[in-house]
C-alpha positions as CSV (number, residue, x, y, z in Angstrom):
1,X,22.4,-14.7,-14.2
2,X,21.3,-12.6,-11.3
3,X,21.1,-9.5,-14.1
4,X,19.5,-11.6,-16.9
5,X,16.5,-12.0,-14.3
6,X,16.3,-8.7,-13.6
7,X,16.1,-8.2,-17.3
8,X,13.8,-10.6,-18.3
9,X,11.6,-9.6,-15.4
10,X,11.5,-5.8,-16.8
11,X,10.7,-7.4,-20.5
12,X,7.8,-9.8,-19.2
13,X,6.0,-6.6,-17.5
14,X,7.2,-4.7,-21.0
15,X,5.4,-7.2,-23.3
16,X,2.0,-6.9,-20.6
17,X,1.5,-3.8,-23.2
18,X,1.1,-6.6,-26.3
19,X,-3.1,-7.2,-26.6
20,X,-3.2,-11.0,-25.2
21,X,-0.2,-11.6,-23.8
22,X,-0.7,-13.5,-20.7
23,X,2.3,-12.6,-18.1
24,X,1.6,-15.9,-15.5
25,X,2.0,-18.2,-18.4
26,X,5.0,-15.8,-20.0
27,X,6.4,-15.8,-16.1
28,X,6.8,-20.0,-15.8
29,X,7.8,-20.4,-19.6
30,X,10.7,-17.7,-18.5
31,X,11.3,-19.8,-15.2
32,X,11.9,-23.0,-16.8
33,X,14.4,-21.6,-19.6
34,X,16.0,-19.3,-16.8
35,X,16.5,-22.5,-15.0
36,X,18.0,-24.0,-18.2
37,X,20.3,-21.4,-18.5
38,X,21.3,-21.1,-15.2
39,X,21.8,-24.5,-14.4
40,X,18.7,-24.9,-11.8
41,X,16.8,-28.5,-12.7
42,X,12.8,-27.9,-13.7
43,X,12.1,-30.0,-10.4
44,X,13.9,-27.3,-8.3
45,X,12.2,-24.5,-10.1
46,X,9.1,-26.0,-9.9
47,X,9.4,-26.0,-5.8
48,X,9.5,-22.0,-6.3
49,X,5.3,-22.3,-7.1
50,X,3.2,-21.0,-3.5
51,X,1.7,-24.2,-3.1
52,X,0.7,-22.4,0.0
53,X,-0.8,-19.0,-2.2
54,X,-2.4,-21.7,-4.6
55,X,-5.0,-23.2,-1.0
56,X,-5.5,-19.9,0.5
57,X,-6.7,-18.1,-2.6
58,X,-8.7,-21.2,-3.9
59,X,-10.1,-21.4,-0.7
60,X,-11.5,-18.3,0.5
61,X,-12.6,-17.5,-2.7
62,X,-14.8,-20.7,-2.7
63,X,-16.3,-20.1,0.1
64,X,-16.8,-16.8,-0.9
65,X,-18.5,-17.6,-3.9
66,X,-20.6,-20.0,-1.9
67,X,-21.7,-17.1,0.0
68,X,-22.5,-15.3,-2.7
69,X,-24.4,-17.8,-4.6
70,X,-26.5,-18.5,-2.0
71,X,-27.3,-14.8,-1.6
72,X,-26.0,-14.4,2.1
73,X,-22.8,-12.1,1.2
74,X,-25.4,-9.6,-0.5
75,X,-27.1,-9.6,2.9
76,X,-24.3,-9.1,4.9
77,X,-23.7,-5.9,2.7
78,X,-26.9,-4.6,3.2
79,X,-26.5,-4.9,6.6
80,X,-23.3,-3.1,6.9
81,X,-24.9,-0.8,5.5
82,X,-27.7,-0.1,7.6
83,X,-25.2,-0.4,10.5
84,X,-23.5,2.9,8.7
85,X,-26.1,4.6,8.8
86,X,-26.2,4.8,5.0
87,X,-23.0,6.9,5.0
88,X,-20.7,6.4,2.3
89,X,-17.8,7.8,3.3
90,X,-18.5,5.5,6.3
91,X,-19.0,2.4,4.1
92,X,-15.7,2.5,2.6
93,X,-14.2,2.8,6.4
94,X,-15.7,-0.6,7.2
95,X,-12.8,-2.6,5.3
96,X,-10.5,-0.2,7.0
97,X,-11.7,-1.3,10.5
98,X,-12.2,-4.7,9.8
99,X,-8.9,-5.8,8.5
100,X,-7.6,-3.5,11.6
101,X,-8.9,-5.2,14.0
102,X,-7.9,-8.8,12.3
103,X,-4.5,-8.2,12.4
104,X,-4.3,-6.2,15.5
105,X,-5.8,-9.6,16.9
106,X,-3.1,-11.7,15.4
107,X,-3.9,-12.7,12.3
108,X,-1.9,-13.5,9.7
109,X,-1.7,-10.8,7.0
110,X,-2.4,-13.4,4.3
111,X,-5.8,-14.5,6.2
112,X,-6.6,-11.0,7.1
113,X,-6.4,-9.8,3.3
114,X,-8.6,-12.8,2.0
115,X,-11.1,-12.1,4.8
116,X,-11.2,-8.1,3.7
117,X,-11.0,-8.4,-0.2
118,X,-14.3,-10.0,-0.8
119,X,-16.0,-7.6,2.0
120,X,-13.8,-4.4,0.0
121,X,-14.5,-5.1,-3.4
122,X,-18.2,-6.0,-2.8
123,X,-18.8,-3.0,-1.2
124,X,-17.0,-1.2,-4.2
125,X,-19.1,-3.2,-6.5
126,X,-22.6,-2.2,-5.0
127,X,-22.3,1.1,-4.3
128,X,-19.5,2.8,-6.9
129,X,-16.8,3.0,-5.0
130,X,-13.2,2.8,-6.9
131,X,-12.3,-0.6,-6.5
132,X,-8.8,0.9,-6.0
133,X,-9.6,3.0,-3.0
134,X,-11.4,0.6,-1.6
135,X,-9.0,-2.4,-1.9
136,X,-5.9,0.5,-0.4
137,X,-8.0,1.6,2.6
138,X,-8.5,-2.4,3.2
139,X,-5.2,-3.3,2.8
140,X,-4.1,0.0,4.9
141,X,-6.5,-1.4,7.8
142,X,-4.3,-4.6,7.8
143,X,-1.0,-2.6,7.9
144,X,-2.4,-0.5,10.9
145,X,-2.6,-3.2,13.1
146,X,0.3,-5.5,11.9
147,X,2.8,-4.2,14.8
148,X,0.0,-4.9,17.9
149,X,1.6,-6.8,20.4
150,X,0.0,-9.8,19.1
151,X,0.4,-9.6,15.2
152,X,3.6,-11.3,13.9
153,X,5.6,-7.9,12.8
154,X,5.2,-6.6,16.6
155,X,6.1,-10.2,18.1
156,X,8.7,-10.5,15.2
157,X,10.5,-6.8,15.6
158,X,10.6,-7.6,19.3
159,X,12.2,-11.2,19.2
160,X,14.7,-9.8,16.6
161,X,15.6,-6.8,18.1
162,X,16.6,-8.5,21.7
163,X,18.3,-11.4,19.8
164,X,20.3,-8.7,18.0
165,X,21.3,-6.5,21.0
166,X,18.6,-3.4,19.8
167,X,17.7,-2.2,23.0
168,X,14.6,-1.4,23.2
169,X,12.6,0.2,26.2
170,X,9.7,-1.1,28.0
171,X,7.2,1.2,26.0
172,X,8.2,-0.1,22.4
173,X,5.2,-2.5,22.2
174,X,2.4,0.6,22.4
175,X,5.0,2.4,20.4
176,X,4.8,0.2,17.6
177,X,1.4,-0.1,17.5
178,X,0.9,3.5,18.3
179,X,3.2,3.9,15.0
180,X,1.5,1.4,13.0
181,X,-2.0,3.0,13.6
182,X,-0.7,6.6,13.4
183,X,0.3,5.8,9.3
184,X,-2.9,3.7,8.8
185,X,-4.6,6.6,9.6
186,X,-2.6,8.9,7.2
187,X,-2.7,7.1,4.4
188,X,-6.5,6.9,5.1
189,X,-7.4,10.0,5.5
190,X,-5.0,11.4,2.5
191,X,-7.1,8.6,-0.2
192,X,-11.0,9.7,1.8
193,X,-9.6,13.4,0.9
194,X,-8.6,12.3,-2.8
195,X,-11.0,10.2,-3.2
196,X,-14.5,12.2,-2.2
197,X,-13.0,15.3,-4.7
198,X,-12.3,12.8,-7.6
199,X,-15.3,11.1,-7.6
200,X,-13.6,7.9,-6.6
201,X,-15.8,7.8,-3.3
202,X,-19.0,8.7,-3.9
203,X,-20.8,11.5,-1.6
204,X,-24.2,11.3,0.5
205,X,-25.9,7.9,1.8
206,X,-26.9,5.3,0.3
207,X,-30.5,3.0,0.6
208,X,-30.6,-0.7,0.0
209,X,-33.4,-2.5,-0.8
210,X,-35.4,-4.1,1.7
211,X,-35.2,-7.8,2.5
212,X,-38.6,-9.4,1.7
213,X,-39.7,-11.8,4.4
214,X,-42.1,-14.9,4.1
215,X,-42.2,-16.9,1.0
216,X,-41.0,-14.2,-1.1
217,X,-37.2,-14.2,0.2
218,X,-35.8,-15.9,-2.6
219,X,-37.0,-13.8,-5.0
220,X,-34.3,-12.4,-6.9
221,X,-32.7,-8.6,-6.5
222,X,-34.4,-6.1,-8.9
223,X,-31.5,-5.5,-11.1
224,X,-31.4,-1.5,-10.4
225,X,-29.7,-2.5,-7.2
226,X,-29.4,0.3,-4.4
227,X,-29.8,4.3,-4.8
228,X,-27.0,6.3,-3.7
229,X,-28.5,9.8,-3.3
230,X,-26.4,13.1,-1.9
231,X,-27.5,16.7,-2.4
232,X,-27.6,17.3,-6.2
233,X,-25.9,14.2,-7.2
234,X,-28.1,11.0,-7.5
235,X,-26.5,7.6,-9.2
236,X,-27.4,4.0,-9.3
237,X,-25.0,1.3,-7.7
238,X,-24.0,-1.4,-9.4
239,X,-24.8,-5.0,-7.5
240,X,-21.6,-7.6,-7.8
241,X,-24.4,-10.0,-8.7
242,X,-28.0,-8.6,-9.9
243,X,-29.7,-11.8,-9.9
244,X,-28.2,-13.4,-6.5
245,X,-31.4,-14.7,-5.2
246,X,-32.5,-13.3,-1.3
247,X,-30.9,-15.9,1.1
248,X,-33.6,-17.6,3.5
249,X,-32.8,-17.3,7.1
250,X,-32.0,-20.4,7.4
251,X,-29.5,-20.5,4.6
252,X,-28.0,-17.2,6.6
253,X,-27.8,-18.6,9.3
254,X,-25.7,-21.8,8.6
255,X,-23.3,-19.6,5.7
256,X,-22.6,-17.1,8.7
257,X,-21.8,-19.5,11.0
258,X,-19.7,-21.3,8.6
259,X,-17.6,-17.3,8.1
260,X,-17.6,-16.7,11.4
261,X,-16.1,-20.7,12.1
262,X,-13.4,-20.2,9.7
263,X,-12.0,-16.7,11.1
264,X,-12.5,-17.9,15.0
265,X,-10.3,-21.4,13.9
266,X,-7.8,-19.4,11.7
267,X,-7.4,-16.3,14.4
268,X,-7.8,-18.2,17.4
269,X,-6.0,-21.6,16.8
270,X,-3.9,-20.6,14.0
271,X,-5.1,-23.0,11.6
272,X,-4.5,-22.5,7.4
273,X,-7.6,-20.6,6.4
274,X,-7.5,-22.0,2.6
275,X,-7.7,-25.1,3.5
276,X,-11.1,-23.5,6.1
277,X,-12.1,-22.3,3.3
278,X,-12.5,-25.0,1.3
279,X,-13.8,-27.4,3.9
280,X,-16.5,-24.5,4.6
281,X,-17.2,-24.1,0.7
282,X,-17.8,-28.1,0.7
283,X,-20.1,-27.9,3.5
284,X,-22.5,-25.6,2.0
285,X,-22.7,-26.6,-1.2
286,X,-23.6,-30.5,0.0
287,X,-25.8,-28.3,2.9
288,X,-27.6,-26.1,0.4
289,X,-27.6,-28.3,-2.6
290,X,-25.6,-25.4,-4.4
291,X,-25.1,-26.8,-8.7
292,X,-22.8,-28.8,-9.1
293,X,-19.4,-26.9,-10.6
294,X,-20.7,-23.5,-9.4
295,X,-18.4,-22.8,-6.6
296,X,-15.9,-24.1,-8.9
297,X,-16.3,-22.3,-11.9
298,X,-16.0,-19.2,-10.0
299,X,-12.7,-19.4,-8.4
300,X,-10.4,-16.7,-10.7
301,X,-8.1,-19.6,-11.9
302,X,-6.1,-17.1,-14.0
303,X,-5.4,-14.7,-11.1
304,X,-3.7,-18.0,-9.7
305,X,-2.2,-18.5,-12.8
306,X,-0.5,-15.2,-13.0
307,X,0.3,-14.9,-9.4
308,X,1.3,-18.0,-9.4
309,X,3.8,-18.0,-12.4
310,X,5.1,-14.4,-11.2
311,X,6.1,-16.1,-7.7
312,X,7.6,-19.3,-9.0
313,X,9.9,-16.7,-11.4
314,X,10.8,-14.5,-8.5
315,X,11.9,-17.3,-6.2
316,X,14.4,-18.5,-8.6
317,X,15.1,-14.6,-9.2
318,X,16.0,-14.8,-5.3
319,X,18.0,-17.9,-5.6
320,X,19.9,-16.4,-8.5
321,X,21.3,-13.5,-6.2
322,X,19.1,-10.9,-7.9
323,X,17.6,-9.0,-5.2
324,X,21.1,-8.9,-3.3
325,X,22.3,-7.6,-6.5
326,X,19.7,-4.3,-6.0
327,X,20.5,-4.0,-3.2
328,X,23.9,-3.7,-3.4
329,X,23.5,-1.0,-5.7
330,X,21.6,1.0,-3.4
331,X,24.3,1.0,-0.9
332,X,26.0,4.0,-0.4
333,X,28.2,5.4,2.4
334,X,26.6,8.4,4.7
335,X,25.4,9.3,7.9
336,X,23.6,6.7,10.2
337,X,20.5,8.5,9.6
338,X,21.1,8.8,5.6
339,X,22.0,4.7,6.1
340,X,18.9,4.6,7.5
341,X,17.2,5.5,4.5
342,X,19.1,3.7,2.5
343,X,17.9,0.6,4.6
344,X,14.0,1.5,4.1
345,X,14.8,1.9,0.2
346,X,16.1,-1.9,0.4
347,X,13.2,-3.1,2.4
348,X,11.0,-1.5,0.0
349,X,12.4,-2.7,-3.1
350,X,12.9,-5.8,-1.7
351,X,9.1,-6.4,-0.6
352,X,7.5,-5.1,-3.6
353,X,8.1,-8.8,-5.2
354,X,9.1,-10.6,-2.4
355,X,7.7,-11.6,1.2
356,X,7.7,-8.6,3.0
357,X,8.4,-10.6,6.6
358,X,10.9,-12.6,5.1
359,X,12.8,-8.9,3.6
360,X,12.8,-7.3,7.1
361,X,13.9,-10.0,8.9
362,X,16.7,-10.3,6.1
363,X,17.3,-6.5,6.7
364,X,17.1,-6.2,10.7
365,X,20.6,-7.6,11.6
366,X,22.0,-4.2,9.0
367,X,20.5,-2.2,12.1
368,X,22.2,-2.3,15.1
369,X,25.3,-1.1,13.7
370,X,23.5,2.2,13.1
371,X,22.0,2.3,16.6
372,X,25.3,2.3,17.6
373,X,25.8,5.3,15.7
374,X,23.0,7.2,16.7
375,X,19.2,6.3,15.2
376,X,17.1,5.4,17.6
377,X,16.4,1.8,17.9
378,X,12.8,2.3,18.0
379,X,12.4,4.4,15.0
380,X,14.9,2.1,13.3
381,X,12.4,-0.7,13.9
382,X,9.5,1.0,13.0
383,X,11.0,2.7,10.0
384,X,12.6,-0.8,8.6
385,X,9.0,-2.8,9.4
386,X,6.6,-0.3,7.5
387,X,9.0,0.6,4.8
388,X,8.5,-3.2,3.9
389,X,4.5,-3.3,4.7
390,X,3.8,-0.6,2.5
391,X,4.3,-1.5,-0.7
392,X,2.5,-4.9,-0.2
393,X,-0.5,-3.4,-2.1
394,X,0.9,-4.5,-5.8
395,X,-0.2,-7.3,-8.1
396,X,2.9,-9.2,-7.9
397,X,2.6,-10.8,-4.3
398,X,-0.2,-12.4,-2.2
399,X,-2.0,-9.5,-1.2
400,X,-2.5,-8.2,-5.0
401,X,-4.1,-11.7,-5.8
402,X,-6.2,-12.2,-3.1
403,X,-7.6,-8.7,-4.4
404,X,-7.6,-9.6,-7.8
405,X,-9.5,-12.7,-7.3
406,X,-12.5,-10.9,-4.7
407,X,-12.6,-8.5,-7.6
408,X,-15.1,-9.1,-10.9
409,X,-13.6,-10.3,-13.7
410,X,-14.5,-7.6,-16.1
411,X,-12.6,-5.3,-13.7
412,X,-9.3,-7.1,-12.7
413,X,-7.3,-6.5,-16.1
414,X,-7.9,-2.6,-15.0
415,X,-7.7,-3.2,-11.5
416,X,-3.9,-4.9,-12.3
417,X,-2.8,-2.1,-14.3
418,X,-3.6,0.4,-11.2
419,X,-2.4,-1.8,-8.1
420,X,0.7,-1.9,-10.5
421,X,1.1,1.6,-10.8
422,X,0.3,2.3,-7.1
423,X,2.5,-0.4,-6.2
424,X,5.7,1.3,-8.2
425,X,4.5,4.6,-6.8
426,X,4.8,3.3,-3.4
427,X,7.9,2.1,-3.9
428,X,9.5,6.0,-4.2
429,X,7.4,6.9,-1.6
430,X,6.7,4.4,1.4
431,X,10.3,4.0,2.6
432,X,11.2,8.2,2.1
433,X,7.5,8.4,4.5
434,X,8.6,5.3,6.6
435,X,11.9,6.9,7.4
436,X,11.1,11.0,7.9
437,X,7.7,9.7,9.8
438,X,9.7,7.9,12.4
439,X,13.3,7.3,12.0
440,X,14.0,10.2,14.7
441,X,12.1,8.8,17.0
């Protein structure tokens, strides 16, 4: 059963190729006959859907699309802007710092991406930025400060490696963190390199329109949207939403304190930001008077539909035995340092489907055996902890449809098909980095 999964998995992604072919309704048909086959009652495959995915993505992206309707998340670009200075290069950073700072904070990688999409993909939206590069560098800025003292994977990789007999030296903490930052950095600087010589991130600075004052503020954007202008080359941006009317400073004033609210409660008091975001969606819509359905109607129902049904089929994939069964193919006899490796590989190919926090807690306790040997326990830690981190940016988990969902439709069937590909690329290459970057450590 566990290799009939695996099959059926590598057909469903197969038949994404057919024109039409929806894979989250393909993905819970597949989970229900699986279950048939494998003896595994329809109620027990039904407890596989992320009831907890389903709030947080509904959520923020309400209130997201609140924001947006009433025109304040246009402002807020436009002032990030002006706080850059113009710069472009600078703009796409902003995502990078943001969700850096988040998690480095303590916040939970879930509510740090659904925070960071909208503000990444906007961004890309306005001012031509590949949505791709954008969405990575955000993502990358959550990875970067995931192993802080205060973010789970630090507090997590400390609790588990004194619980396993890892010992670890007093300087681990700045260590990890040190570590974490160091490969945010890398990856950041290798996709701004790519990126600018591409095209994928635009060169020069960029102007946005002033925001008229008096009773002209809720006029609507001219539909040009902003210039981007550098040396020879000079292109228009295209606006997420060209007819978002100006928000009043009123209006700005209670949607920003409505953002701000539901980070402070969901950083600060660890409370479940999807169900924030909904209670802040509500708010301004009875507040502002928003049209009825609006807010509803924009919530990407069939990004929770795919990553829904993918979920619900890869938890029964899980209870099957069919990730143990990869990994026990990957096991091979060697050196502690080749073991190592072979470790990362696992937490990689683990991650790419499943919870990446769940996979290296699974795969810490295969570690002190090779301390024993030789690695070094901080290197192991650090090695094991970003080998499963990195390949979070894929379409099959919560990060992907968080950035699915801040994405515009007409761009998420193409914005699947790369997170895909840079998720299976990541795969090869995040655990071989994760491992020569610090397993000697």
């Amino acid at each position: 059963m566990a290799t009939l999964s695996i099959l059926i998995l590598i057909v469903l992604f197969t038949a994404t190729l057919v024109p039409g072919f929806d894979l989250g309704l393909a993905a819970l048909s597949a989970a229900f006959l699986l279950g048939l086959v494998s003896g595994v009652p329809a109620d027990e495959v039904t407890k596989f859907f992320p009831g907890d995915f389903f709030v947080l993505i509904v959520g923020v992206t309400a209130l997201f699309a609140a924001a947006q309707l009433n025109g304040t998340l246009d402002w807020l670009l436009d002032l990030l802007l002006r706080l850059v200075g113009g710069r472009l290069v600078l703009i796409v950073l902003v995502p990078f710092v943001v969700g850096a700072v988040l998690t480095a904070l303590g916040t939970l990688p879930a509510a740090a991406t659904a925070i960071v999409s909208p503000i990444a993909l906007g961004l890309a939206a306005r001012y031509r930025i590949s949505p791709l590069v954008a969405a990575v560098l955000g993502i990358t800025g959550i990875i970067s400060g995931l192993l802080s003292p205060l973010a789970v994977y630090g507090v997590t990789a400390r609790e588990l490696s004194t619980r396993l007999g890892v010992g670890l030296p007093g300087s681990a903490p700045v260590t990890f963190l040190l570590g974490g930052l160091l490969t945010g950095l890398v990856v950041c600087a290798a996709w701004l390199v790519v990126g600018t010589r591409v095209g994928a991130v635009p060169r020069g600075r960029a102007a946005a329109a002033p925001v008229p004052a008096g009773p002209d503020a809720a006029a609507p954007e001219p539909e040009h949207g902003p210039r981007v202008s550098g040396g020879a080359e000079t292109a228009t941006a295209v606006a997420a939403e060209p007819k978002t009317p100006r928000a009043r400073p009123g209006v700005r004033a209670l949607t920003v304190l409505c953002l701000l609210t539901v980070v402070v409660l969901s950083v600060g008091f660890d409370l479940n930001v999807g169900y924030l975001g909904l209670t802040a969606a509500l708010v301004l819509q009875v507040a502002l008077r928003l049209p009825a359905g609006a807010i509803v109607s924009r919530i990407p129902w069939n990004v929770v539909l795919l990553i829904g049904g993918l979920l619900t089929y890869v938890g029964l994939m899980q209870r099957l035995g069919a990730f143990k069964k990869i990994s026990d193919l990957l096991q091979v006899e060697g050196a502690p340092w080749l073991s190592l490796l072979v470790l990362c590989y696992i937490a990689g190919v683990t991650s790419f489907a499943a919870s990446s926090i769940a996979v290296f807690v699974t795969v810490m306790p295969l570690l002190p055996p090779l301390v024993t040997d030789g690695v070094s326990p901080v290197g192991g830690v650090l090695a094991l902890a970003l080998a499963s981190v990195l390949v979070d940016i894929n379409p099959l988990g919560i990060t992907g449809g968080l950035i699915l969902g801040a994405a515009e439709p007409s761009m998420r069937p193409r914005l699947f098909r790369h997170l895909l590909a840079y998720g299976s690329a990541s795969i090869i290459v995040a655990p071989a980095f994760a491992w020569l970057a610090f397993g000697w450590w």
